[in-house]
TORPA-4810 file (N, C-alpha, C, O; in nm, 3 decimals):
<nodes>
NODE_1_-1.120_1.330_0.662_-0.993_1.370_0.608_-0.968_1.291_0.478_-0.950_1.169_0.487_X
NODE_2_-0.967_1.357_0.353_-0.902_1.307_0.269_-0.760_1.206_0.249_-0.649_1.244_0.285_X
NODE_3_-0.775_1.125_0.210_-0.643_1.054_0.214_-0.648_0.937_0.080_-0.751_0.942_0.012_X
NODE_4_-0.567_0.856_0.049_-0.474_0.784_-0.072_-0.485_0.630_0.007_-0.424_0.613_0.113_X
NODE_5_-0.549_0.548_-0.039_-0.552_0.409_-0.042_-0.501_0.310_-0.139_-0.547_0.278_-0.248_X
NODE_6_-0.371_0.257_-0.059_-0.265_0.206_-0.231_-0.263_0.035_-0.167_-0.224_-0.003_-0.057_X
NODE_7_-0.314_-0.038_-0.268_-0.306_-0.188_-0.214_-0.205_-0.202_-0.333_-0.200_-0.128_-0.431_X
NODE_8_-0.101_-0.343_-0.295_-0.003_-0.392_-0.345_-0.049_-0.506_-0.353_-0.107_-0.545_-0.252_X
NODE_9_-0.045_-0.564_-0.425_-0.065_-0.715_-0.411_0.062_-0.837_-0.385_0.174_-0.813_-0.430_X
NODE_10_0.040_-0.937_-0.327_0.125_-0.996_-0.286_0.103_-1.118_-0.280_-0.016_-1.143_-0.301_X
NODE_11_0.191_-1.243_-0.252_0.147_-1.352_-0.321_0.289_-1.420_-0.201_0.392_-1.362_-0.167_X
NODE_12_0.241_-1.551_-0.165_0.264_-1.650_-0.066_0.378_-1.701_-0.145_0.402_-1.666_-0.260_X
NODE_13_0.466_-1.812_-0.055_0.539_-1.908_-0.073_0.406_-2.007_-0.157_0.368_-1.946_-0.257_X
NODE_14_0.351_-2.109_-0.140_0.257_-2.171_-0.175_0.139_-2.069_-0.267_0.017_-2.071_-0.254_X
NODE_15_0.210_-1.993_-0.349_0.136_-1.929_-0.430_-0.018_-1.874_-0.409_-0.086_-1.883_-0.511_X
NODE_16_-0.077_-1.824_-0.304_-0.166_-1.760_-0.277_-0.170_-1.617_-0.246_-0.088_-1.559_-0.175_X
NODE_17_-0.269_-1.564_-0.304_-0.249_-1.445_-0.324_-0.330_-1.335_-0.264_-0.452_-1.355_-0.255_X
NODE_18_-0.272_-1.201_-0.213_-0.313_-1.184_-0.144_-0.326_-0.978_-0.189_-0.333_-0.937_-0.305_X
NODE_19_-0.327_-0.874_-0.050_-0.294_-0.752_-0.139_-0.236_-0.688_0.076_-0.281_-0.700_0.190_X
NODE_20_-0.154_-0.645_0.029_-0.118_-0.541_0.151_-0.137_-0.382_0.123_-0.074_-0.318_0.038_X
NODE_21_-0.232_-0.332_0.207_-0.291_-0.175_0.199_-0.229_-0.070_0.294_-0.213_-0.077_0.416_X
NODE_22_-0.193_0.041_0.200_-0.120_0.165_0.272_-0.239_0.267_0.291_-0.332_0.251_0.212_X
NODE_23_-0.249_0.348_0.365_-0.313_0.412_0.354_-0.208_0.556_0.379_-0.100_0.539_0.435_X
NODE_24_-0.238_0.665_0.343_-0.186_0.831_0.352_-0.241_0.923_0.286_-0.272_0.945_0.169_X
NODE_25_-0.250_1.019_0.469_-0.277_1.171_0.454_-0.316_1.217_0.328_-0.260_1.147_0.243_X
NODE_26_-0.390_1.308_0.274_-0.369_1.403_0.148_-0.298_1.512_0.169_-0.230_1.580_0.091_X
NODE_27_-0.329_1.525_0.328_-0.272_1.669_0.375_-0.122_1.651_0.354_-0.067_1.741_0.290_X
NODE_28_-0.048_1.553_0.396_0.082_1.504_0.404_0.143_1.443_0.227_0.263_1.447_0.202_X
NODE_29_0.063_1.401_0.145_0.044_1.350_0.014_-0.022_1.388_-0.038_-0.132_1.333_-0.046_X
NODE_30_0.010_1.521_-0.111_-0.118_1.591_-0.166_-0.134_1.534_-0.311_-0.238_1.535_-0.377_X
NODE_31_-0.013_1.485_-0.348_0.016_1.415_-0.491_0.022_1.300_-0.491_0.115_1.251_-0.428_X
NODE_32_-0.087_1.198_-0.570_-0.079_1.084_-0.597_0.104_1.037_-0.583_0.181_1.003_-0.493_X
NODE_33_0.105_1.051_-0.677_0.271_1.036_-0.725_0.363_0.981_-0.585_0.416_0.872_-0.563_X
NODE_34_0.353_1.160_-0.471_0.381_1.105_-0.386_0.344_1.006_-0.250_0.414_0.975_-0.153_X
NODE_35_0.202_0.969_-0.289_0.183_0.853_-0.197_0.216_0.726_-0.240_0.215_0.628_-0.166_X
NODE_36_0.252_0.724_-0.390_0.276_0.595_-0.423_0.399_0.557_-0.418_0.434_0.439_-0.423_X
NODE_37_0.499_0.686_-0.402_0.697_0.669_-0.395_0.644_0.627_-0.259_0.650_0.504_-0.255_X
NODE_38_0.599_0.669_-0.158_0.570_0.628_-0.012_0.560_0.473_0.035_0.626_0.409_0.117_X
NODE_39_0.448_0.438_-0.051_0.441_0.323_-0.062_0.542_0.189_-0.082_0.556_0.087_-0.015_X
NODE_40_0.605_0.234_-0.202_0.656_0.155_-0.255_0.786_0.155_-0.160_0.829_0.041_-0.147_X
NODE_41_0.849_0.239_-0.098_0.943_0.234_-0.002_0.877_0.183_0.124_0.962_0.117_0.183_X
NODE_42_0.754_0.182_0.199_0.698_0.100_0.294_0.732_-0.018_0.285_0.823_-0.075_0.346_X
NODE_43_0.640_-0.071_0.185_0.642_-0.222_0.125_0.719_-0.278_0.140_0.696_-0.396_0.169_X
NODE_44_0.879_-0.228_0.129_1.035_-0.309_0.165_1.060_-0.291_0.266_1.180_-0.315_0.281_X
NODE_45_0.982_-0.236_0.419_1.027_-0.218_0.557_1.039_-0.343_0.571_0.995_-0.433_0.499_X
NODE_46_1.118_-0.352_0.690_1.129_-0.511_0.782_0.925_-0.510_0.844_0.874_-0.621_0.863_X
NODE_47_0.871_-0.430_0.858_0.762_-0.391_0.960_0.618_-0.466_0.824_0.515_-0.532_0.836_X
NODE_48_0.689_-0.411_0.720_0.553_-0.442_0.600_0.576_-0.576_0.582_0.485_-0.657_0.564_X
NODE_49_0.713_-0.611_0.586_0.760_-0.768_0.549_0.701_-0.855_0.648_0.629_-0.948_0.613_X
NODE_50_0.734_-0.822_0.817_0.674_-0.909_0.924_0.522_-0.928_0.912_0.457_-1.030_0.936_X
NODE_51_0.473_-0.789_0.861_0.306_-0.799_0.876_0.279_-0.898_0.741_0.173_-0.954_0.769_X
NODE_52_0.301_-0.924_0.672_0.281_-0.979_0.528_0.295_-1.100_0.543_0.236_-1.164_0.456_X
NODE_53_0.375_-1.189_0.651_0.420_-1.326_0.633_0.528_-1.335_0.587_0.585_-1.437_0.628_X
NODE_54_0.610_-1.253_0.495_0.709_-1.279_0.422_0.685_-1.294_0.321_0.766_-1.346_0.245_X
NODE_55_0.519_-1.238_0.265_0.484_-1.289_0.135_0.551_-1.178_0.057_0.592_-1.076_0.112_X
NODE_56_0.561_-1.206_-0.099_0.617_-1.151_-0.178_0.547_-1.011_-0.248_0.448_-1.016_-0.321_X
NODE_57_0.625_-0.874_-0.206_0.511_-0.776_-0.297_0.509_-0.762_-0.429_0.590_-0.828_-0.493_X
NODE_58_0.444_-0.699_-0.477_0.429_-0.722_-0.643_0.427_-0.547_-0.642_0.309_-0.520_-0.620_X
NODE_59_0.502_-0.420_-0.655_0.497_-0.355_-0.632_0.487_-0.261_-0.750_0.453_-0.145_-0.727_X
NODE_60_0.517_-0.303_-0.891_0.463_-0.268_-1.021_0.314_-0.286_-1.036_0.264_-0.213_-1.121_X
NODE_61_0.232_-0.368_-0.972_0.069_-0.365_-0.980_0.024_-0.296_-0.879_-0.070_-0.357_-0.828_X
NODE_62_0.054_-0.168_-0.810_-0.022_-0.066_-0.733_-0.142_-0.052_-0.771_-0.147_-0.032_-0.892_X
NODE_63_-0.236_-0.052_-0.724_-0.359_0.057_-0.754_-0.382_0.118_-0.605_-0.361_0.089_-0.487_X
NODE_64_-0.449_0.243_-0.706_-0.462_0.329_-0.602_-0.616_0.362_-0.611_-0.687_0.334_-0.708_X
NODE_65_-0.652_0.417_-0.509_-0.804_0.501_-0.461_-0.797_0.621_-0.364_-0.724_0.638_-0.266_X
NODE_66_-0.901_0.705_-0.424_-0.875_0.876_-0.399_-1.029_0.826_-0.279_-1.133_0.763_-0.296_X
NODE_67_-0.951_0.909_-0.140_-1.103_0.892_-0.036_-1.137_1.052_-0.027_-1.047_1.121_-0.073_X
NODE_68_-1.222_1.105_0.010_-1.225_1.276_0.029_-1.252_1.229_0.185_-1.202_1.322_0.247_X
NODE_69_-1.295_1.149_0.268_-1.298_1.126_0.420_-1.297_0.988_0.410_-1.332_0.924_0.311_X
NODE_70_-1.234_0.920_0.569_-1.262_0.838_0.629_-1.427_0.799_0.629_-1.504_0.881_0.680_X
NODE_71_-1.472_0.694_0.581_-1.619_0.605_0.633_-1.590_0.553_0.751_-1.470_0.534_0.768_X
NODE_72_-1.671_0.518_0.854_-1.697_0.379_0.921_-1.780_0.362_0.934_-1.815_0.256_0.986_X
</nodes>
């Protein structure tokens, strides 16, 4: 399945740095655009915050990557 891989990068109290990764559907996000509004509203959950440490997102340095399937 095609899908949108958007890492944020993010960065510690003690300044270490790090990246938190979204992943979404194409089927559900057929438009870049909209996996990255997705994102960027994730990123401020209480759920992205707990998983992160509390580290800080940097949510203007998105990058993104186009998958056409899942690897493992």
């Amino acid at each position: 399945m095609a899908h949108w891989e958007i890492r944020i990068p993010t960065v510690t109290a003690d300044q270490r740095d790090g990246v938190q990764v979204f992943t979404y559907s194409a089927e559900r996000y057929p438009l870049q655009l909209l996996a990255k509004r997705q994102a960027r509203a994730d990123v401020a959950s209480a759920d992205a915050i707990r998983h992160r440490r509390g580290a800080t997102a940097k949510p203007d340095a998105i990058s993104v990557v186009w998958h056409e399937t899942y690897e493992f």
